[in-house]
Each structure stands twice: as C-alpha cells, then as structure tokens.
N, C-alpha and C positions, 0 to 999 in steps of 0.2 A: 448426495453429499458434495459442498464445496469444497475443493482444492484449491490451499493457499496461494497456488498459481492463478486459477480463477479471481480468489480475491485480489491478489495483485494489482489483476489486470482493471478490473472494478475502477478500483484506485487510483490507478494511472489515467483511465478515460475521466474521470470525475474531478482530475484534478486539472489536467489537457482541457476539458470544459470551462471550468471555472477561471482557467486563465484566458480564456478566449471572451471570458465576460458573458457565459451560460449557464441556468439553473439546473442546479441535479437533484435529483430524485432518489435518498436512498433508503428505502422502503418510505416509511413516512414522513421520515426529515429530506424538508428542502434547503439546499445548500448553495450557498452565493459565495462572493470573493468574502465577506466577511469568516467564512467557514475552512477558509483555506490552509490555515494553521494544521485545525485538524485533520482534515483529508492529507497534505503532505504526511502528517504524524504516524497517520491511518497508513499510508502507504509504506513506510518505513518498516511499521514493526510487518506491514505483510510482507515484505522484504524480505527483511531476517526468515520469513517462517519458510518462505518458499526457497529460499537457499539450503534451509536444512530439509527440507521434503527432498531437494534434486538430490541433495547428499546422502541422506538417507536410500535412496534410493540407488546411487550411486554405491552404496557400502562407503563413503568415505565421512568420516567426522565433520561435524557441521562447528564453522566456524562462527565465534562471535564476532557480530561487528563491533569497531570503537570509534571513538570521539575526542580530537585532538582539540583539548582547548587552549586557548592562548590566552 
C-alpha cells in the first residue's frame, strides 16, 4: 500500500524532473513540460492528503488548505 507521503514524494521528483526538461514515466503515461500543470496539481492535492495522514497520526485535526484570490 501507497502512503500519501510516498505519492507526495512521486510528485515532487516528477515535477523536479520535468522542470529540468526530463521525461517521466508514470505508469504508462509519459510526461513532458507540456504536462506540468497537472503534475503540480497532482502534487497539491497529494499535499493536503499527506498532511492529514501526519495529523491523523499525530491525533491532531487535519487542516484545510485555502486560496487567496485577488
């Protein structure tokens, strides 16, 4: 079983990659800078999830993150 910290991590090397201007590999989709929207996106919501894993874990309420728009 994957832990949201696992995928996180996924995430962040994939996106680290793709900004360096290399192809990744995630399962059968290959991802280039054109893909980078969603890998950031991807990264985000694994974000939130692993924050509420540690919290959960921690016993303390998992907060939401938000979005200040201008």
């Amino acid at each position: 079983m994957t832990t949201a910290a696992e995928m996180l991590q996924k995430y962040l090397d994939a996106e680290a990659a793709i900004l360096e201007g290399k192809t990744v590999r995630f399962g059968e989709r290959q991802l280039t800078h054109e893909d980078l929207q969603w890998v950031q996106a991807g990264r985000r919501e694994w974000e939130a999830k692993a924050a509420a894993e540690t919290a959960a874990a921690l016993g303390k309420p998992a907060r939401k993150p938000f979005q200040v728009v201008l």
